[in-house]
VOGU-3710 file (C-alpha; in Angstrom, 3 decimals, decimal comma):
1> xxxxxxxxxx> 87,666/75,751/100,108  90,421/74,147/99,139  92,182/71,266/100,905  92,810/72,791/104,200  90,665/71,753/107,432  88,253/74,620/108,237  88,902/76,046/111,647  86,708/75,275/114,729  84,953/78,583/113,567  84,313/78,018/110,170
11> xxxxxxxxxx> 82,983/74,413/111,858  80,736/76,284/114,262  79,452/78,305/111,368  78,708/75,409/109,344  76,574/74,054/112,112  74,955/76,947/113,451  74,455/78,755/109,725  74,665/76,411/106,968  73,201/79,833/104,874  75,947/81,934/106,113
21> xxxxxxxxxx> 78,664/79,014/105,699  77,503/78,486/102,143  77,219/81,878/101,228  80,846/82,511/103,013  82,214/79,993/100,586  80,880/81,280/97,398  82,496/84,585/98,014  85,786/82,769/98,460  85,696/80,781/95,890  83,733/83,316/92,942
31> xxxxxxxxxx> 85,142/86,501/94,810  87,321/87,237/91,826  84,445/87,621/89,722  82,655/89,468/92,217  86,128/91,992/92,486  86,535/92,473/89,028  82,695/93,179/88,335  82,398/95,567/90,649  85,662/97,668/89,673  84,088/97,488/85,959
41> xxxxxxxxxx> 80,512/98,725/87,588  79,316/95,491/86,125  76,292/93,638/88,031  78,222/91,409/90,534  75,881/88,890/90,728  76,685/87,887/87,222  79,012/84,623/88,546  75,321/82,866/89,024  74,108/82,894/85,899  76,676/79,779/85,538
51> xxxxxxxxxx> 74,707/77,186/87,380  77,314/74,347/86,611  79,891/76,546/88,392  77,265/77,027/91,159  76,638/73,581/91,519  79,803/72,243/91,640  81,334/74,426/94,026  78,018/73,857/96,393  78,340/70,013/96,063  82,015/70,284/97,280
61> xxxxxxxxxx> 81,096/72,702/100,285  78,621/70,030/101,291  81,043/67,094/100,577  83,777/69,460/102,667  81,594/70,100/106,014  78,488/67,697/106,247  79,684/64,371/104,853  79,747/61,383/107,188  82,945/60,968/109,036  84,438/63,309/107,081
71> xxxxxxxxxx> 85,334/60,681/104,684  85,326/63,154/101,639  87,577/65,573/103,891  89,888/62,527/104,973  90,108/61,811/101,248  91,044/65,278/99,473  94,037/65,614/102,684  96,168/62,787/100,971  99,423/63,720/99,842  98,781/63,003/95,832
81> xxxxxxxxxx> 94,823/64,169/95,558  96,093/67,454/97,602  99,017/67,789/94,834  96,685/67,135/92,370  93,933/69,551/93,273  96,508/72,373/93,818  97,883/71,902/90,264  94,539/71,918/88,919  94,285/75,366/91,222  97,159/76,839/89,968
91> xxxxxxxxxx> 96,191/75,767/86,033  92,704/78,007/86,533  94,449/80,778/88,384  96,559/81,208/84,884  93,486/81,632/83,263  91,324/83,724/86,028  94,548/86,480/85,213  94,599/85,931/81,466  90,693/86,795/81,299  91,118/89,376/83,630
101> xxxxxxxxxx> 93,211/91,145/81,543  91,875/90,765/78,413  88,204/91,601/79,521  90,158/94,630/81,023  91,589/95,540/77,892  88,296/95,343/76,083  86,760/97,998/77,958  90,079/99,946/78,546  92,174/99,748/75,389  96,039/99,595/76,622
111> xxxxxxxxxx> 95,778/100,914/79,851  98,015/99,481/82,079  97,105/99,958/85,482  93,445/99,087/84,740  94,366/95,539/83,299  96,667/94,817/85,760  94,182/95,552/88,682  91,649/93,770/86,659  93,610/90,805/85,963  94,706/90,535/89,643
121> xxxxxxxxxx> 91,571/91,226/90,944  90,150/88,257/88,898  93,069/85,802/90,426  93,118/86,638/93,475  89,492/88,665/94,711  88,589/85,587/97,021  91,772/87,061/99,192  91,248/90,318/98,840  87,579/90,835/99,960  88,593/88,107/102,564
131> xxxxxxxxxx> 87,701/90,804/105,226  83,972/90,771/103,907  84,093/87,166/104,267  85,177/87,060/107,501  82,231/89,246/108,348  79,461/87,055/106,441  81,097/84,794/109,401  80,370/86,862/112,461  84,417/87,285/112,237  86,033/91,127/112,166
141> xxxxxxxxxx> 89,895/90,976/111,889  90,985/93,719/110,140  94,309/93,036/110,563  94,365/90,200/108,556  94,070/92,423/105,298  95,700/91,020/102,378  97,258/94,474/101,327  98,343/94,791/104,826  100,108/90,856/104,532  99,496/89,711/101,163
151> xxxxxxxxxx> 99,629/86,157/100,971  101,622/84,306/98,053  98,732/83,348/96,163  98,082/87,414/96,085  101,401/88,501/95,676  101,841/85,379/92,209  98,694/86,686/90,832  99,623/90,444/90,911  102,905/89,369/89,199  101,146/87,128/86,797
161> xxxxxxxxxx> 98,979/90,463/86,038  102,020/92,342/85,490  103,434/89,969/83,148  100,112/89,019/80,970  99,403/92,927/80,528  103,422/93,638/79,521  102,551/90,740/76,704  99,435/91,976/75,540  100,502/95,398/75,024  103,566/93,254/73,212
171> xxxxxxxxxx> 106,289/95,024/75,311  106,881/91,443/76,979  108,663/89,294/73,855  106,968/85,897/74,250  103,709/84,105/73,019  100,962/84,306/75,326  100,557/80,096/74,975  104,686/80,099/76,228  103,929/82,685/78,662  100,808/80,913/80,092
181> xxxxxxxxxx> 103,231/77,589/80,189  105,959/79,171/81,976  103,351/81,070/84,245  101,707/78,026/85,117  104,638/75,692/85,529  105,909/78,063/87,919  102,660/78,312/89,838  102,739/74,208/89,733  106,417/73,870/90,857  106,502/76,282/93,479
191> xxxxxxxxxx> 103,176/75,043/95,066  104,085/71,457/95,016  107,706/72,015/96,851  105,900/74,716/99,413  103,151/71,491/99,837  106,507/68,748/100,378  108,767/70,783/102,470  105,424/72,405/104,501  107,456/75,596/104,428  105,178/79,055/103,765
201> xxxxxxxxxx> 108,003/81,155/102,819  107,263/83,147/99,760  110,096/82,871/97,314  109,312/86,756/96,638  110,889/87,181/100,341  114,578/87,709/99,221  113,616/90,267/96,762  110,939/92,015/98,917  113,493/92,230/101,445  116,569/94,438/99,044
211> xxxxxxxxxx> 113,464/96,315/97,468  112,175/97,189/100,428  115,638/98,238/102,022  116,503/100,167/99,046  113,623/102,425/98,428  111,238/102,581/101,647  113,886/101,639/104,410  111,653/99,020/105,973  114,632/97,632/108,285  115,029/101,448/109,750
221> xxxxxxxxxx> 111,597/101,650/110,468  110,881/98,505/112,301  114,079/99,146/114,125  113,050/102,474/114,993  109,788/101,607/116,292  111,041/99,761/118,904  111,479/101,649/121,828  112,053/100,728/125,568  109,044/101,201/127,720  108,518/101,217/131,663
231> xxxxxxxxxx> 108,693/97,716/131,820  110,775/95,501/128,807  110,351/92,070/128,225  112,946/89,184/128,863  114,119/86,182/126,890  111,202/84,483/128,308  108,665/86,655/127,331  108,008/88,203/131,384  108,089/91,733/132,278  111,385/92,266/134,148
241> xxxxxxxxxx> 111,774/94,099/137,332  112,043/97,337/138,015  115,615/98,590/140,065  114,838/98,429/143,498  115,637/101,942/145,277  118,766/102,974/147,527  118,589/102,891/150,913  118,918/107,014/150,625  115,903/106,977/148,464  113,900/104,585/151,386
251> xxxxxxxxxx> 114,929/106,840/154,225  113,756/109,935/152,343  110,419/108,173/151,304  109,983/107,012/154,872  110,780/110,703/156,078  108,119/112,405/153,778  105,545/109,720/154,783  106,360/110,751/158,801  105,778/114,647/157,507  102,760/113,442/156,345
261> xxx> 101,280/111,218/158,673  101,954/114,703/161,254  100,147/116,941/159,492
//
């Protein structure tokens, strides 16, 4: 839920479905759980055996969309609560990935790619099944698909993953209580400063941007998919106009029109 405002659809939802608005925010908030336990053929539903969890998150949905004139709302959207919250965000997303990686590597002893997809899945699942969300909601955009656009708080908990399975398999030289500090003093710093300067650029963009040159040739494809059409778009965004024909081409038109018309 978050800080945000909800959209005038979420707010529609909430009025018209307090079930399916409830239920939409569980999966965002306990969706990791809900990843991970399913990718482990675990029973999903094993988040609500943790009724203070439950509870908590339910009394803030209710604070979030039904309290009176949206003082709780007004509250949680100044500056030092919203830094506050995120920090204490960012502090349990360290330890969604460190648990997601170690209950990975007790069922999967030093494999990689399993603890990594378990660890990120456990971080970051309330993106990822944010399609399924969307469609408790009455909402179907499948173009907003995290894998197709992965947000930053996807793209720090796949690295956090990375780096938390590297150190338990001890090929990554650190303590995990230093790693977890560094991890999470990253998360803190980079959130706060994206919060101050209200900028969404992912500091991952410089480097995405020479990877993706280097091996996949990103740049040459988007340039390459552009290609002119019958009619191309100016500056200001308006179809522009077709050449107008010759005078030879009018005379012949008007000719083959006559031949027409006779016959």
């Amino acid at each position: 839920m978050g800080c945000q405002r909800p959209g005038q659809g979420a707010l529609d939802v909430a009025k018209r479905s307090p079930m399916a608005c409830w239920f939409s925010a569980m999966l965002y908030c306990f969706g990791g759980g809900i990843l991970s336990s399913i990718l482990l053929a675990e029973p999903p539903v094993s988040f609500l055996s943790n009724g203070t969890n439950i509870l908590l998150a339910s009394v803030v949905w209710y604070l979030v969309y039904y309290s009176s004139a949206d003082l709780f709302y007004s509250f949680s959207c100044i500056l030092p609560v919203r830094i506050i919250v995120s920090a204490m965000k960012e502090v349990t997303r360290t330890w969604k990935v460190l648990a997601g990686v170690t209950h990975a590597d007790s069922h999967y002893k030093d494999a990689w790619l399993v603890m990594i997809t378990i660890g990120w899945a456990r971080a970051a699942g309330g993106g990822l099944i944010s399609n399924f969300e969307q469609l408790v909601r009455g909402v179907w955009k499948p173009e907003s698909n995290e894998l197709l656009k992965m947000s930053f708080p996807v793209k720090v908990s796949l690295a956090g993953a990375v780096l938390f399975t590297l150190q338990k398999t001890q090929h990554l030289p650190i303590s995990r209580n230093n790693l977890m500090l560094v991890y999470t003093l990253f998360l803190i710093t980079i959130k706060v400063q994206m919060m101050l300067t209200r900028s969404s650029a992912s500091p991952f963009q410089p480097i995405e941007a020479v990877v993706g040159r280097l091996l996949f040739g990103c740049q040459q494809a988007e340039t390459g998919v552009k290609e002119k059409g019958p009619s191309t778009p100016d500056a200001k965004g308006k179809p522009s106009k077709q050449p107008e024909p010759s005078s030879a081409e009018k005379s012949e038109s008007a000719k083959s029109k006559g031949a027409k018309k006779s016959e």
